[in-house]
C-alpha positions in Angstrom: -48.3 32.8 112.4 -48.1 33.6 108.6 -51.3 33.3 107.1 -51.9 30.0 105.0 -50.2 30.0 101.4 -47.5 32.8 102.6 -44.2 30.5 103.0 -44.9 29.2 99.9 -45.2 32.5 98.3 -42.2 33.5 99.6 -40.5 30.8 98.6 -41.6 30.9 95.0 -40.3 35.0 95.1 -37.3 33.9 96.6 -36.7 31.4 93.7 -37.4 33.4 91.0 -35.1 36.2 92.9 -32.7 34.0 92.8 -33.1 32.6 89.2 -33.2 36.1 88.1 -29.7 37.0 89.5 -28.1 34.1 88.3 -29.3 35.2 84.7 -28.1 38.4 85.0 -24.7 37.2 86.8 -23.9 34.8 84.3 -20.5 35.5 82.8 -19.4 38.4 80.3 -18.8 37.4 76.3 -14.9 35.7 75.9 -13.2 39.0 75.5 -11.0 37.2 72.6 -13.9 36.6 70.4 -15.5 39.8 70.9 -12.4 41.0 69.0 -13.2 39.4 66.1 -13.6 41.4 62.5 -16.1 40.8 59.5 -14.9 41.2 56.7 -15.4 41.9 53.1 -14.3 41.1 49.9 -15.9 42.2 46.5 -15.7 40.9 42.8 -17.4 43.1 39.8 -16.3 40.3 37.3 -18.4 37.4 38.4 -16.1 36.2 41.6 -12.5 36.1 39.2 -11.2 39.0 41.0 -11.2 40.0 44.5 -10.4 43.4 46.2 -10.8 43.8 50.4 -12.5 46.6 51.8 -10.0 48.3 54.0 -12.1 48.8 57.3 -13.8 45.6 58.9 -17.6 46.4 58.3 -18.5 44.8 62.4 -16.6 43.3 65.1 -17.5 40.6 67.9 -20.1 38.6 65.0 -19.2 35.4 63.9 -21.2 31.7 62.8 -22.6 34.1 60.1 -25.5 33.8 57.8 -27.0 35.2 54.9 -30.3 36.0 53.7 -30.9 38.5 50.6 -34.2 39.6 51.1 -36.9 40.5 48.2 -37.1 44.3 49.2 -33.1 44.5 48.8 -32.2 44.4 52.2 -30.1 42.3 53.3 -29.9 39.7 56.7 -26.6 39.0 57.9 -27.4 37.3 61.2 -24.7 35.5 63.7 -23.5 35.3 67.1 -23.0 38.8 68.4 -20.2 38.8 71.2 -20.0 42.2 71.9 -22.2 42.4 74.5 -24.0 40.1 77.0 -28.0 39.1 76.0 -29.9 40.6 79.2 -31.4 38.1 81.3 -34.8 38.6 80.5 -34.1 37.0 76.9 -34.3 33.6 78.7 -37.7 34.0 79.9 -39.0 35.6 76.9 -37.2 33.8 74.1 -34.0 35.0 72.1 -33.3 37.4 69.8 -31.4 36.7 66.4 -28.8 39.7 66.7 -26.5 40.5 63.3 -26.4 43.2 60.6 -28.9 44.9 58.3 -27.8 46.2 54.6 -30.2 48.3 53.0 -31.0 48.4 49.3 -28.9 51.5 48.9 -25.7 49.5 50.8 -25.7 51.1 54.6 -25.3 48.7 57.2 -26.6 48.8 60.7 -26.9 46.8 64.1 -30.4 44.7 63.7 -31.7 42.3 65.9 -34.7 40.0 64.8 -37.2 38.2 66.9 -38.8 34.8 66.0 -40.7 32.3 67.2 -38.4 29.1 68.4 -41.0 27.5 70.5 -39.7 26.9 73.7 -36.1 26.3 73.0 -33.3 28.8 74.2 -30.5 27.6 72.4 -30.4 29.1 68.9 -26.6 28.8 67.4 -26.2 29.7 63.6 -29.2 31.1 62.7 -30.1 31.3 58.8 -33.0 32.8 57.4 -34.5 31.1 54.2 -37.2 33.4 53.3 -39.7 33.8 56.5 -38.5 30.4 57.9 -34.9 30.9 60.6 -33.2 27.7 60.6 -30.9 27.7 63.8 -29.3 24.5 66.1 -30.1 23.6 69.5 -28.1 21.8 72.0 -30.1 19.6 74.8 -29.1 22.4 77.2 -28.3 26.4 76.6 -24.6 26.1 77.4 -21.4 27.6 76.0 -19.5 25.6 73.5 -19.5 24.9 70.0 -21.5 22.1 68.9 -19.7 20.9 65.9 -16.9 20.5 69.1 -19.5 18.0 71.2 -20.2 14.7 70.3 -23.9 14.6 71.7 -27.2 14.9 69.7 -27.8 18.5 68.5 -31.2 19.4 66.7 -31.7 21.4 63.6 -34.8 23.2 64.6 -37.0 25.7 62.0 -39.2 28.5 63.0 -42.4 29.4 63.3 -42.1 27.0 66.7 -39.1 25.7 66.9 -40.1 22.0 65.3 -36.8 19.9 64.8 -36.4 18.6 61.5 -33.0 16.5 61.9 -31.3 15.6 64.6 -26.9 14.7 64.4 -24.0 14.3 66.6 -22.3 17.2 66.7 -24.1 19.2 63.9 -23.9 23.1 63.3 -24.2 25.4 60.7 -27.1 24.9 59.1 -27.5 26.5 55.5 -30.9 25.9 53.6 -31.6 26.8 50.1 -34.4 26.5 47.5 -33.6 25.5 43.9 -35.8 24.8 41.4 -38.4 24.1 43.9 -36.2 22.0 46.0 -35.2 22.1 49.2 -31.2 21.5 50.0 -30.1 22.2 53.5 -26.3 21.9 54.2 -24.8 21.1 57.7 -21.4 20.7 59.5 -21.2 17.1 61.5 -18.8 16.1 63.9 -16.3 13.7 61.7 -18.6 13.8 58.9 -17.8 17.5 57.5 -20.2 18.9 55.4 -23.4 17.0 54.9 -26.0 17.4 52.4 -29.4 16.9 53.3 -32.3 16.3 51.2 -35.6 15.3 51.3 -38.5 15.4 53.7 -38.1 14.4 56.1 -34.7 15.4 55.8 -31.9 13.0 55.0 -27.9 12.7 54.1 -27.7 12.5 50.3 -23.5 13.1 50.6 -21.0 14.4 52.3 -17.4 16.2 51.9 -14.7 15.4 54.6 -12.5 17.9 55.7 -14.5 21.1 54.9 -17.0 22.6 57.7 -18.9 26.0 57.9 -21.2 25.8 54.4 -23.4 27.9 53.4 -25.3 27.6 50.2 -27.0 30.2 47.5 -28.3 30.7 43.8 -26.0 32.4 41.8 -26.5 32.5 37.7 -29.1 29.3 38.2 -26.3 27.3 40.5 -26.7 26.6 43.9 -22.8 28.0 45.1 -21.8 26.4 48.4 -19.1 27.8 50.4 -17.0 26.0 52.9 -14.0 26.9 54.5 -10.6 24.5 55.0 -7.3 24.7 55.8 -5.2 26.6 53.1 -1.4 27.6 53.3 -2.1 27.2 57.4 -4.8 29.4 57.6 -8.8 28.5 57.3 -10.1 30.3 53.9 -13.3 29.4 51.9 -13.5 27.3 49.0 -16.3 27.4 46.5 -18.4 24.2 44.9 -20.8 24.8 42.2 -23.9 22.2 41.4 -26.1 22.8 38.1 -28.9 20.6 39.2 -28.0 19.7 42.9 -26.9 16.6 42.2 -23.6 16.7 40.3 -20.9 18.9 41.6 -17.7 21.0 39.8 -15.1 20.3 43.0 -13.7 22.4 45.7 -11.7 25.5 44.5 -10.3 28.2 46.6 -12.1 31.5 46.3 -10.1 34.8 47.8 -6.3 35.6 47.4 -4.4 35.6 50.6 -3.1 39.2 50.8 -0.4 40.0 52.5 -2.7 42.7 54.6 -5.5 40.8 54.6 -7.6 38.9 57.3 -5.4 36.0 59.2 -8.5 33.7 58.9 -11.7 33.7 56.5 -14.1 31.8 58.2 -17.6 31.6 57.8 -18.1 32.7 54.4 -21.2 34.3 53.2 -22.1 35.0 49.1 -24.5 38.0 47.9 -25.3 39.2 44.9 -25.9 43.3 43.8 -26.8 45.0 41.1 -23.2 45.3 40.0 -21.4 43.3 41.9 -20.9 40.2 44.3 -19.5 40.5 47.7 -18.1 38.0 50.2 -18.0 38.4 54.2 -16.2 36.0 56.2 -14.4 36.4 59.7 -11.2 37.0 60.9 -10.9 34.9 63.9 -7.5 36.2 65.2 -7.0 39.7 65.1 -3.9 40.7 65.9 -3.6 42.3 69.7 -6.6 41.2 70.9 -6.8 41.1 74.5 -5.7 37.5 75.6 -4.7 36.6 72.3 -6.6 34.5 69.7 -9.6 32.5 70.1 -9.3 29.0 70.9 -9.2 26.9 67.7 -12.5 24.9 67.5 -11.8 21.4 66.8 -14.9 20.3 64.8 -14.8 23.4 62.2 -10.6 23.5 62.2 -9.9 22.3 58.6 
C-alpha cells in the first residue's frame, strides 16, 4: 500500500507535469505577423519633411510604445512575435520584450521585467517614467482587445493595480504635462479616448482614429493616431497647447511609392538634431500566408 499522502503527491506532480507541457505546447507566433517591419521615418526640420530609412530597423514587433528615457536611451517596447515566450514566463510573470536605442543611436533586442502583480496578460505596454502602463484581458488569450467587446483593464505597475476599466480598450498612452497626467486609449466604437483625472475618467473622444500615443514636443503634448488614408492606415498628428484645446487631425508622413504598405502604430522621439517616427508595416509583401488579418477595432 502507498504510504499516506503519496497518491496525492502524485497527483499534484502529475498536474503540474501536465500544466507544464501544455505551456510549452501552446502554439507557435502567427507566422504572418512575425513578418512584420518597423519602420522609420526622420525629419531635421521640426516634422515638415520626412525621409525613410531604407532597411526596417526590427521585424515581428508591433502595438509599439515609446519611452525617451533621462540617460538618452530609449524604450521602444511592443509585442515581439518572433519567437514564442518560454513557458516558465507564466509562472513567473512576463517579460516586456522590444528595442533599446542608446544615447549614441544603436539599437538592440531588450527585454524588461516589471512587476504586474499577478496578472499575465500584458498587451501594449508603455513606459511613463518608472511606471509600465499595459492592458489586461479577464483571461491570457490571443486576440486583440480593441476587437472584443468585453471589459479590459488598464493596469499600472509596480503591482498591477487597474486604474480604468472599458469595453474593448487597448493602447494605452500616458503622458505628463505640466504636472498633469493625460492617458490616451483606443475603445471599441469609441476611438480614441482621452482620459483625465484621478481616478481616471473620459474628458473626449475622436471617432474613427485608434492606436494613440501621446508626447511633449516644443511644450505641446503631440498625439499620434493612425486612420485610413488613400486605402492604407497612416498616422495623423493633433497638437494641444494646454491639453484642453486641440489644432485638428493632419496627416503626418508622405506615402512613397517605396515605402511601407501600412504605418500603424506610430511612435514620436525627439534627438539632438532631429525627430524620428517608427510605425509598422503590417503587410509585407511575400510573407508566408499572406498579410495579417485586418483587426476590426483599430482598422480606420
Amino acid at each position: 500500500m502507498a504510504p499516506p499522502g503519496y497518491v496525492a503527491a502524485m497527483r499534484a506532480l502529475l498536474s503540474m507535469l501536465g500544466l507544464l507541457g501544455c505551456a510549452s505546447g501552446s502554439l507557435p507566433p502567427d507566422p504572418r505577423l512575425a513578418q512584420t517591419q518597423v519602420r522609420v521615418f526622420e525629419s531635421t526640420n521640426g516634422g515638415q519633411y520626412w525621409t525613410l530609412n531604407p532597411e526596417p530597423l526590427a521585424t515581428g514587433l508591433d502595438s509599439l510604445g515609446l519611452s525617451v528615457r533621462a540617460d538618452g536611451s530609449w524604450w521602444l517596447t511592443g509585442l515581439d512575435h518572433s519567437e514564442e515566450p518560454p513557458w516558465w514566463e507564466w509562472y513567473v510573470g512576463p517579460r516586456v520584450r522590444g528595442l533599446e536605442r542608446s544615447p549614441e543611436g544603436t539599437w538592440q533586442r531588450q527585454t524588461w521585467w516589471p512587476d504586474v502583480g499577478d496578472t499575465r496578460s500584458v498587451i501594449d505596454p508603455q513606459y511613463l517614467g518608472e511606471e509600465l502602463w499595459f492592458a489586461s484581458r479577464p483571461m491570457a488569450t490571443s486576440g486583440d482587445p480593441a476587437d472584443v467587446d468585453e471589459s479590459v483593464k488598464l493596469r499600472t505597475t509596480p503591482g498591477g493595480q487597474v486604474v480604468y476599466e472599458a469595453r474593448g480598450l487597448a493602447d494605452p498612452s500616458p503622458v505628463l504635462f505640466r504636472g498633469q497626467r493625460h492617458v490616451f486609449v483606443t475603445e471599441l466604437g469609441r476611438g480614441v479616448v482621452h482620459l483625465t483625472g484621478d481616478p481616471l475618467k473620459p474628458a473626449r473622444k475622436w471617432g474613427g482614429y485608434t492606436v494613440p500615443f501621446a508626447t511633449v514636443i516644443d511644450d505641446q503634448i503631440w498625439l499620434l493616431s493612425q486612420i485610413l488614408q488613400n486605402g492604407r492606415r497612416y498616422p495623423v498628428l493633433n497638437k494641444s497647447p494646454d491639453g484642453v484645446s486641440w489644432s485638428g487631425w493632419q496627416p503626418v508622413l508622405p506615402m512613397l511609392p517605396k515605402g511601407p504598405n501600412t504605418c500603424t502604430s506610430p511612435v514620436i522621439g525627439q534627438t539632438e538634431t532631429s525627430l524620428l517616427l517608427l510605425c509598422v508595416d503590417e503587410r509585407v509583401a511575400a510573407g508566408p500566408g499572406g498579410a495579417p488579418p485586418e483587426r476590426t477595432g483599430r482598422s480606420h
